[in-house]
C-alpha positions as a Markdown table, in Angstrom:
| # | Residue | x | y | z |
|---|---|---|---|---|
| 1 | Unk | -36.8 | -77.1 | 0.0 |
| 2 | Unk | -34.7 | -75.3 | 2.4 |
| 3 | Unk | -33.7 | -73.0 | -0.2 |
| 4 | Unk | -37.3 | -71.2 | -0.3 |
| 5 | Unk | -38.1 | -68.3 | 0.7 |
| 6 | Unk | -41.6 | -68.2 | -0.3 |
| 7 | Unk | -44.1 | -71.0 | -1.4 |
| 8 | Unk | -47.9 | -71.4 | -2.3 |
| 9 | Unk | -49.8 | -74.4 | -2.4 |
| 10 | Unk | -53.1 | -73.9 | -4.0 |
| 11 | Unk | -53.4 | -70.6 | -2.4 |
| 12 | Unk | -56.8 | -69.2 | -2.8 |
| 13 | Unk | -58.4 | -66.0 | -1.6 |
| 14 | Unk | -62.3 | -64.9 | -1.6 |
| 15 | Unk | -64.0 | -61.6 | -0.5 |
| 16 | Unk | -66.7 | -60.5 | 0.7 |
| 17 | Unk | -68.1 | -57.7 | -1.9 |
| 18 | Unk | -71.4 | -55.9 | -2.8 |
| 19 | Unk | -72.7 | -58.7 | -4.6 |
| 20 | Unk | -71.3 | -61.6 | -2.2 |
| 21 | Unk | -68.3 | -63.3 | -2.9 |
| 22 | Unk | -65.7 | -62.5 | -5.0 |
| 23 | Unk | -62.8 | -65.3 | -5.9 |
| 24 | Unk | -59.7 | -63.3 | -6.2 |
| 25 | Unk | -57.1 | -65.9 | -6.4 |
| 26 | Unk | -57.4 | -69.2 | -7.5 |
| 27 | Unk | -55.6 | -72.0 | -6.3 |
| 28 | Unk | -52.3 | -70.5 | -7.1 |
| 29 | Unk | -48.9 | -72.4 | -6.9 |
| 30 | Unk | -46.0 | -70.4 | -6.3 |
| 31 | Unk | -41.7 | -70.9 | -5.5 |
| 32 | Unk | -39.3 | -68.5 | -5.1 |
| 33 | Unk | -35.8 | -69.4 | -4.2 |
| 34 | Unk | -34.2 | -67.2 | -1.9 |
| 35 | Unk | -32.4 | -64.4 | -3.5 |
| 36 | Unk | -34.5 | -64.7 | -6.5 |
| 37 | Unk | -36.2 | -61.2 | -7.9 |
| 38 | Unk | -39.5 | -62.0 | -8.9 |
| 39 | Unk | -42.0 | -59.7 | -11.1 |
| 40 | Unk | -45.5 | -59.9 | -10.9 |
| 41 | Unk | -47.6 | -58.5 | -14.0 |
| 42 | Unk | -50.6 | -58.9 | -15.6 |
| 43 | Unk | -53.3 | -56.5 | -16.3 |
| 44 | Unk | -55.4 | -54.1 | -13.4 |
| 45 | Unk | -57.2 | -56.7 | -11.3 |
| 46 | Unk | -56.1 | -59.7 | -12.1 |
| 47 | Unk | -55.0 | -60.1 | -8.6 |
| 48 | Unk | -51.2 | -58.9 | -8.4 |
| 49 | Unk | -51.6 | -57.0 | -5.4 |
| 50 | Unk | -53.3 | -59.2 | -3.9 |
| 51 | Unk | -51.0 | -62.0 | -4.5 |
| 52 | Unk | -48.3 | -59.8 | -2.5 |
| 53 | Unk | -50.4 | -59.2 | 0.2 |
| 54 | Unk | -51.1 | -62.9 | 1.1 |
| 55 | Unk | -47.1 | -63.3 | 0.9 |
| 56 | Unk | -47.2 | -60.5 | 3.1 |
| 57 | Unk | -49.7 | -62.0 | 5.7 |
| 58 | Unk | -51.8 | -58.8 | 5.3 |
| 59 | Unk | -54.3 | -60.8 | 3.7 |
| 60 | Unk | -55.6 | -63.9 | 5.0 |
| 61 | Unk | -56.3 | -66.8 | 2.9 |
| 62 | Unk | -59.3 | -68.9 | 1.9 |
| 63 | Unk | -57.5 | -72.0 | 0.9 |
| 64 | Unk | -54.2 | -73.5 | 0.2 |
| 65 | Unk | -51.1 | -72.7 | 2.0 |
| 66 | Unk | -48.5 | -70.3 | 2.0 |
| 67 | Unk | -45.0 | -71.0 | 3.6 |
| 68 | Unk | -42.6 | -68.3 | 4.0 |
| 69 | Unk | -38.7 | -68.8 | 4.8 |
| 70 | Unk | -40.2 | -72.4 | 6.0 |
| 71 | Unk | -42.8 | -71.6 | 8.2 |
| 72 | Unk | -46.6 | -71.8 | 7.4 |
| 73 | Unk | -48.4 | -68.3 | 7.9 |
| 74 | Unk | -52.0 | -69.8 | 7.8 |
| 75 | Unk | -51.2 | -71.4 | 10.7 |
| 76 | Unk | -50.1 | -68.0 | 12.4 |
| 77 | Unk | -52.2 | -65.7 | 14.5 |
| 78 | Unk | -51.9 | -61.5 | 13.9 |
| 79 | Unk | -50.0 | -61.2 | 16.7 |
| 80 | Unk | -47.1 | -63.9 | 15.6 |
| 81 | Unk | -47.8 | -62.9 | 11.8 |
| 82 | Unk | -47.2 | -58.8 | 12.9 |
| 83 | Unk | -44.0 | -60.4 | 15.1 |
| 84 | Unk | -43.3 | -62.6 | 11.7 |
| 85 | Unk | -43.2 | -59.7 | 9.4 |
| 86 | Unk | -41.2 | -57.4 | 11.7 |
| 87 | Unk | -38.4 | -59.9 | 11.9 |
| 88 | Unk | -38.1 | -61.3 | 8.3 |
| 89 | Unk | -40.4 | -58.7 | 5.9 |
| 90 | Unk | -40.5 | -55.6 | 4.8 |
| 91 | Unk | -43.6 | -53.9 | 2.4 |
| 92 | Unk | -43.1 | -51.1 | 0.1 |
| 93 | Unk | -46.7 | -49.7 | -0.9 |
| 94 | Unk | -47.4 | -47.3 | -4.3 |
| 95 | Unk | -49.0 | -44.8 | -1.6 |
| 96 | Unk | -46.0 | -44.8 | 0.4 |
| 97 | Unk | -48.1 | -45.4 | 3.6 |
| 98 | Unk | -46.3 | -42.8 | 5.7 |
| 99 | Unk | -47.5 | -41.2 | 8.6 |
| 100 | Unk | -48.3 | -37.4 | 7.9 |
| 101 | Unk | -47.5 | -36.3 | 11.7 |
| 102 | Unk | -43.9 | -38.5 | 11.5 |
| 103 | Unk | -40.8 | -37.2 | 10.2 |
| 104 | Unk | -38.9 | -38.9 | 7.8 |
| 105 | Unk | -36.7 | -39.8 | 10.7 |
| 106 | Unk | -39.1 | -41.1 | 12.8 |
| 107 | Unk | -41.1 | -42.8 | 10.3 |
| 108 | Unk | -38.3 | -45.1 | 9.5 |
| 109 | Unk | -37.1 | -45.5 | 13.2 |
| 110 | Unk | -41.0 | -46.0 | 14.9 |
| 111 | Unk | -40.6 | -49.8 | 13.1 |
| 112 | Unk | -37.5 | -50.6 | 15.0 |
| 113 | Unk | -39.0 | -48.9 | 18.3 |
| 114 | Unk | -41.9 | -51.4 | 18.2 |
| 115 | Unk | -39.3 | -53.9 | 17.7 |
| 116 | Unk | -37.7 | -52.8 | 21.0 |
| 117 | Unk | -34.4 | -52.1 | 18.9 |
| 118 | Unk | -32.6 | -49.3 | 21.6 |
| 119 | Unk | -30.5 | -48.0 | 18.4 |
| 120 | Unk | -33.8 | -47.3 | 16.1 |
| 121 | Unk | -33.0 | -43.4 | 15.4 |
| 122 | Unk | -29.2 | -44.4 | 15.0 |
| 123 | Unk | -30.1 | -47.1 | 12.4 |
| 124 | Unk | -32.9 | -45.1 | 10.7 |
| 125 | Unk | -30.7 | -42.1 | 10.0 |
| 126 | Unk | -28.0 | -44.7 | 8.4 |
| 127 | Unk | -31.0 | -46.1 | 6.2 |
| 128 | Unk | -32.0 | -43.1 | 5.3 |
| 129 | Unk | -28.6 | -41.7 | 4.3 |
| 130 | Unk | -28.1 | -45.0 | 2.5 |
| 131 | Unk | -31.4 | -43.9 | -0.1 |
| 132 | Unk | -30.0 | -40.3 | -0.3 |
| 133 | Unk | -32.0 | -38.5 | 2.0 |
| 134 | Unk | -29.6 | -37.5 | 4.8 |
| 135 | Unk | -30.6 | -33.8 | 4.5 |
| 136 | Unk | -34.1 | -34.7 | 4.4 |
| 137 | Unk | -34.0 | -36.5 | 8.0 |
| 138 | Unk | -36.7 | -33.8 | 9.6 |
| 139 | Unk | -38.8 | -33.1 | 7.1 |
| 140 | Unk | -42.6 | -34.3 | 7.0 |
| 141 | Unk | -44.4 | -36.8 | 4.0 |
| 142 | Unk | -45.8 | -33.4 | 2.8 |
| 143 | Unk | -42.9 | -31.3 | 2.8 |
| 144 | Unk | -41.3 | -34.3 | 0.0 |
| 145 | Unk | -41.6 | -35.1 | -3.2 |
| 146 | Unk | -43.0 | -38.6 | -4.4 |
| 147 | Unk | -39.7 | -39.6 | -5.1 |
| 148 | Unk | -38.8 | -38.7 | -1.5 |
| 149 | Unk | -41.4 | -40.0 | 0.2 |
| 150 | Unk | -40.9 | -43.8 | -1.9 |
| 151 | Unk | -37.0 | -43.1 | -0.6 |
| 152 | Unk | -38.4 | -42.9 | 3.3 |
| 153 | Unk | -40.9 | -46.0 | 2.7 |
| 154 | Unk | -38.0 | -48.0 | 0.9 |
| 155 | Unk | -35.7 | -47.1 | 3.9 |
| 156 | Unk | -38.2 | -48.2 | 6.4 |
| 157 | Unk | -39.0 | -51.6 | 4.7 |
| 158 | Unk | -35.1 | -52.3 | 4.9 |
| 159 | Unk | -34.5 | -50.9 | 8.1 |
| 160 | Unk | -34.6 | -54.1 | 10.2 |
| 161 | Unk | -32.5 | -55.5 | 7.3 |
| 162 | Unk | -35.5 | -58.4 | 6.5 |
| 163 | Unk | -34.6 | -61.2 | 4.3 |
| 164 | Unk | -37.9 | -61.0 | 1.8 |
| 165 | Unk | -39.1 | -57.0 | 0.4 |
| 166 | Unk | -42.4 | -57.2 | -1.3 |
| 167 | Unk | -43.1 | -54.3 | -3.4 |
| 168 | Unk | -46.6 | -53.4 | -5.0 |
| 169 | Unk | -46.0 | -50.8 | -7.8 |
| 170 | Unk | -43.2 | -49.1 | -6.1 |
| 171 | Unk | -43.2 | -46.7 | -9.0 |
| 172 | Unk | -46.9 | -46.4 | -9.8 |
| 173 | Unk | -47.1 | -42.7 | -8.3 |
| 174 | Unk | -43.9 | -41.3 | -9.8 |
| 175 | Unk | -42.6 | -39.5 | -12.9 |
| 176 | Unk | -39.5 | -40.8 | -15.3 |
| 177 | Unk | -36.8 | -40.0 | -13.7 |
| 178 | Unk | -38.2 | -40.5 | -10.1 |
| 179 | Unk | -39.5 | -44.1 | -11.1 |
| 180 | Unk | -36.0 | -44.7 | -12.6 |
| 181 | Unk | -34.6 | -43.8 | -9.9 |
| 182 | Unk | -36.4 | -45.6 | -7.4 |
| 183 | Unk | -35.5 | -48.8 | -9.4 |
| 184 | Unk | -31.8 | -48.6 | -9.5 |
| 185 | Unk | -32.2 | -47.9 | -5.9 |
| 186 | Unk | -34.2 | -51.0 | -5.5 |
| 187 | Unk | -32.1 | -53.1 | -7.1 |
| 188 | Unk | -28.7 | -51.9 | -5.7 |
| 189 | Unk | -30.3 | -51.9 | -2.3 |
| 190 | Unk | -31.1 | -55.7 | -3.1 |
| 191 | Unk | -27.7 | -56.6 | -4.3 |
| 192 | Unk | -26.3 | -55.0 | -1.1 |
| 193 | Unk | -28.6 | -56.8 | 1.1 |
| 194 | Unk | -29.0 | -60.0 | -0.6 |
| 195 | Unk | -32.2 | -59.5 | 0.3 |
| 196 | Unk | -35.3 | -62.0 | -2.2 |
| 197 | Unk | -37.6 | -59.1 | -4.0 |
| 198 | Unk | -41.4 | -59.8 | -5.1 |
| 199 | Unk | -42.6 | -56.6 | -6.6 |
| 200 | Unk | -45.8 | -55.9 | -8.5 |
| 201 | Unk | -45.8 | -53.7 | -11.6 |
| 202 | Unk | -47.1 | -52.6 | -14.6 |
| 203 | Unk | -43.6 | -51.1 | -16.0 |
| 204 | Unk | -42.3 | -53.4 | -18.4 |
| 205 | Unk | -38.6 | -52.0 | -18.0 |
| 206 | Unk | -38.8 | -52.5 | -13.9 |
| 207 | Unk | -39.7 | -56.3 | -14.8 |
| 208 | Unk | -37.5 | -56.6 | -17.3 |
| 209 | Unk | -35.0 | -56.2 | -14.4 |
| 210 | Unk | -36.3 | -59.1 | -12.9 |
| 211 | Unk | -34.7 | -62.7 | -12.8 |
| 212 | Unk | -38.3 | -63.8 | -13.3 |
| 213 | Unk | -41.7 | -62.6 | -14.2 |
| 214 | Unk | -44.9 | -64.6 | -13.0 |
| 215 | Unk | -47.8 | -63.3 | -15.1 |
| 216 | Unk | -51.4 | -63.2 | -13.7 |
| 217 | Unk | -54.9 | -63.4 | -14.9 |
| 218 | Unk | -58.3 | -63.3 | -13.7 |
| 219 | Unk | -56.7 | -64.6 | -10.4 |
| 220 | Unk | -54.9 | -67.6 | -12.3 |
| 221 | Unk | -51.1 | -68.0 | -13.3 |
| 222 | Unk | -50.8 | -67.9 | -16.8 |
| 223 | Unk | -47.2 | -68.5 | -17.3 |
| 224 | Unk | -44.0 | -67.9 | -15.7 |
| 225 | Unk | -40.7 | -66.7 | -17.8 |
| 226 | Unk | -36.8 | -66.5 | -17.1 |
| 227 | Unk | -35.4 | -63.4 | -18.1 |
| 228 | Unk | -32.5 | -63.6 | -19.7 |
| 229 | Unk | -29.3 | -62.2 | -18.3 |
């Protein structure tokens, strides 16, 4: 349907652990329309996380397929998946995933340097204004707060303006008020950018904010629910 972003078909994934394999994910069938917010919950383990990360291309699967804006990624290489996700995808991660020797600035900007984008310091300062950290530009991951450092990572992900954000418990590592914050940020920065939002969590008010909530266990779908506007 050419109004997917992202699809499964029987998507498995298995891992290599202490004690052999390990099924993560079952043969899990999955559509989300383009534009659509979609929640992920279910409890620790049950394969949220790793759910995103196969959307993502970050994790390779074992079985199925996975199309995303209607190309298959299990047909890609890293090299066309990395060039995939650059173009089309950005990742928000609960550890932030900054670099510690980057500033905020340069954090945000080395994504569309890679990209070979001549504006990337130009564009990074704009994103980073945009999440409320223009006086926070040259400041380091350790010289911010949680909440600060989740702004930077958010601004990076949207930087190249991608048409899918995946989010895995974008509020996991902060208090109240930051985690409120971050979520009205989230979603404002999604209405702005008409930009399709998968995010993982374990807050019941951040996926009550959802259109959708797809609830997971023991690597299995369980159910999926509307939520009412």
């Amino acid at each position: 349907m050419p109004n997917l972003a992202i699809s499964l078909k029987n998507a498995a994934l298995s891992l290599n652990g202490n004690a052999g394999l390990v099924d993560i994910l079952h043969s899990v069938s999955i559509d989300i329309v383009k534009g659509e917010t979609v929640g992920l919950v279910g409890p620790s383990g049950s394969g949220k996380s790793s759910l995103l990360m196969i959307m993502a291309g970050l994790e390779e699967t074992t079985g199925g397929s996975i199309t995303v804006l209607g190309l298959d990624l299990t047909k890609m290489n890293e090299n066309a998946l990395a060039h995939f996700r650059s173009q089309n995808m950005g990742v928000v991660f609960q550890s932030f995933n900054l670099i510690p020797t980057m500033t905020a600035l340069e954090n945000v900007a080395t994504a569309l340097e890679i990209a070979g984008v001549r504006n990337a310091h130009d564009r990074a300062r704009a994103e980073l204004q945009a999440v409320g950290l223009k006086h926070r530009l040259h400041h380091y991951p350790n010289q911010l707060s949680g909440g600060e450092q989740q702004r930077v990572a958010i601004a990076r992900a949207l930087v190249n303006r991608p048409a899918i954000l995946l989010a895995d418990e974008p509020t996991g590592n902060l208090d109240g008020t930051n985690s409120e914050a971050i979520m009205d940020l989230l979603f404002t920065l999604r209405d702005r950018h008409e930009t399709t939002l998968v995010l993982v969590t374990h807050a019941p008010e951040l996926a009550a904010r959802c259109d959708r909530t797809i609830q997971l266990a023991d690597g299995r779908v369980l159910s999926e629910e509307a939520i009412p506007a």
